[in-house]
N, C-alpha and C positions, 0 to 999 in steps of 0.2 A: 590304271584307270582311276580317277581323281571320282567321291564320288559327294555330295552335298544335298542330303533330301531333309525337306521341310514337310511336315505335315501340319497341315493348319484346319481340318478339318475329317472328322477320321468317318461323319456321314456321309462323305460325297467320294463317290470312285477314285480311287488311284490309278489316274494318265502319265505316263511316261511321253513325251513329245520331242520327236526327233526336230534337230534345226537346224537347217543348212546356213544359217545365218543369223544374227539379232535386228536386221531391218525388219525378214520377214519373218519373222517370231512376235513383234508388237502387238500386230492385230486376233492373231492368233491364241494367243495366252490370252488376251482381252475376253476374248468368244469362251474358251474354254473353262476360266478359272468361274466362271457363274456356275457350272455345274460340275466340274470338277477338281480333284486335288492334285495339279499339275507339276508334274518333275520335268524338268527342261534334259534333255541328251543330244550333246553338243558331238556327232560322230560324223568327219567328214574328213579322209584319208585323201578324199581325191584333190583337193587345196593345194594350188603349188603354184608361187615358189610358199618355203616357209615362212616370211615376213607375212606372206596373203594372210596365212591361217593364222599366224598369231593375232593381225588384226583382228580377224573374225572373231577368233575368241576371245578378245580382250571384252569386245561388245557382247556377245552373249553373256559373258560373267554381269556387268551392267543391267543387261534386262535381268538375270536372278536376282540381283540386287533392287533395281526397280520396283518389282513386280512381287515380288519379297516370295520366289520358290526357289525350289532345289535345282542344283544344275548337276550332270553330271557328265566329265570329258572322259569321251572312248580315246581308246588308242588310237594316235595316228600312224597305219600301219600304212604308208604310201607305199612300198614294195610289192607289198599285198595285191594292194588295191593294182595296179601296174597290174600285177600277174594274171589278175581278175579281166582286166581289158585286152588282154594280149590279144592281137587276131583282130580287132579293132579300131586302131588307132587312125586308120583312111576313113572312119564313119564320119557322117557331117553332124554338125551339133545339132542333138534332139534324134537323133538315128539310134542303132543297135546299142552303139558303147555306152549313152546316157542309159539306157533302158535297163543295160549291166549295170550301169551304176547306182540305179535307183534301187534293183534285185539286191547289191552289197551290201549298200547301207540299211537299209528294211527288213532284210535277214540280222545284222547285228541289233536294230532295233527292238525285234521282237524276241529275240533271248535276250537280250538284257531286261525287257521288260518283266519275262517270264521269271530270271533269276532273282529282282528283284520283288515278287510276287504283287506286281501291278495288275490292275482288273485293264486295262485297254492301253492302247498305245495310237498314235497318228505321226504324222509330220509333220512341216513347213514347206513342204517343198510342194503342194496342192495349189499355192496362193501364187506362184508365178504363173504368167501368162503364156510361157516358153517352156513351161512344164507339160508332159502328156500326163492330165489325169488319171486315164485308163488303165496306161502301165504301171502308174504308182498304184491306184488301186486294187492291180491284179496280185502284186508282191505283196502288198499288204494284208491282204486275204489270205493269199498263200500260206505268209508264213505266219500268219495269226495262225490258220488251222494246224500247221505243225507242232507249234508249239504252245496250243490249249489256251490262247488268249485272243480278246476281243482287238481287231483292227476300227477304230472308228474312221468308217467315211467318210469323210469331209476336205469339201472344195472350197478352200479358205479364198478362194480368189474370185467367189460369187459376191454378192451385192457388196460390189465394188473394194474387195477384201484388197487387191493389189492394192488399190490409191488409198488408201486406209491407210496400209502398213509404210506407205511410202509416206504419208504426211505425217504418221507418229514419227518417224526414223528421223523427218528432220527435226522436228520439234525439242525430240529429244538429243538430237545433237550427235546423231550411228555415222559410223565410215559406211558406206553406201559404196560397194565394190560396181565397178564396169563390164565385170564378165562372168559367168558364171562357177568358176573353181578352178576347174581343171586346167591343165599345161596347154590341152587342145583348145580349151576356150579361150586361153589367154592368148595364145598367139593370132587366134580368129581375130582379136579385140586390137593386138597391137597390127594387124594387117587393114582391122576398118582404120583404127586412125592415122595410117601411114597414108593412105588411100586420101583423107579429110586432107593430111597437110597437103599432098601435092595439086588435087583439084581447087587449095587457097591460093596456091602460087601458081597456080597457073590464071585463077582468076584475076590475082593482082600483076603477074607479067599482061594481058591483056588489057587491064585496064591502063598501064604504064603505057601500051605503044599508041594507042588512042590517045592517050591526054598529049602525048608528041605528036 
């Protein structure tokens, strides 16, 4: 574990901030550095292939650097993470297996928060629209109370938190991924756009036999 903490203000709480990405960490870090001393944790095992995840993290190092806080990279234990889904893998996106996945990542969340004696911890993953709030905030709870630390609540994806982070990302110039992480999302993603090419050729065979 790689790990990079900045403390820039030692009156304002110590938030530890999970990120499933640097798009939607923009707006996020924005909200939160006004009242707190924000460490960025870049933990997301479920990313695949590896070229995804290196992107991802290329651009989260960016926002640390931007935004001038700590970052710090969990292990990518994708085997893990797999074993963790097992029993799963026929869920449709947004079903049982994300709901495991949110439980993964939120339990490494909140002990590393705790070992790093951080006062609270959140995520990034509240600001999508494709997210269930409810099960992030139920894991988050959880495992704040297991492990003697403050979960803070927040739905990064309220007054208009998505189109926020989406207009910082271009601004700032973020790879903007097309599917959610995972191998299942990926293949969801490369079956919508197989889907797009053929209903274009089929549009343009039909306009060909008309214009004949």
């Amino acid at each position: 574990m790689f790990t990079k903490i900045k403390e820039k203000n030692k009156e304002k709480p110590k938030l530890l901030l999970h990120v499933c990405c640097a798009p939607c960490s923009t707006h996020c870090v924005e909200v939160l550095k006004k009242e707190y001393d924000v460490t960025l944790f870049f933990y997301n095992p479920n990313i695949h292939p590896q070229f995804e995840y290196d992107k991802r993290l290329s651009d989260a190092k960016k926002i640390s650097e931007k935004y001038d806080v700590g970052l710090i990279i969990g292990d990518y234990d994708y085997k893990e993470w797999i074993k963790a889904i097992t029993g799963l893998f026929d869920e449709k996106e947004g079903g049982k297996r994300c709901e495991k996945c949110f439980e993964y990542r939120l339990f490494k969340s909140a002990q590393t928060a705790k070992e790093l004696e951080m006062s609270l911890f959140t995520t990034t993953l509240s600001i999508s629209p494709h997210k269930n709030f409810k099960h992030i905030s139920k894991y988050g709870k959880k495992f704040g109370a297991e492990f003697g630390i403050e979960f803070l609540e927040k739905d990064f994806k309220k007054q208009d938190g998505f189109k926020k982070s989406r207009d910082l990302s271009k601004k700032l110039g973020l790879y903007r991924q097309k599917f959610c992480g995972c191998i299942f999302s990926y293949d969801d993603h490369i079956e919508r756009e197989n889907k797009k090419i053929e209903e274009e050729m089929e549009k343009r065979m039909k306009e060909q036999m008309n214009i004949e």
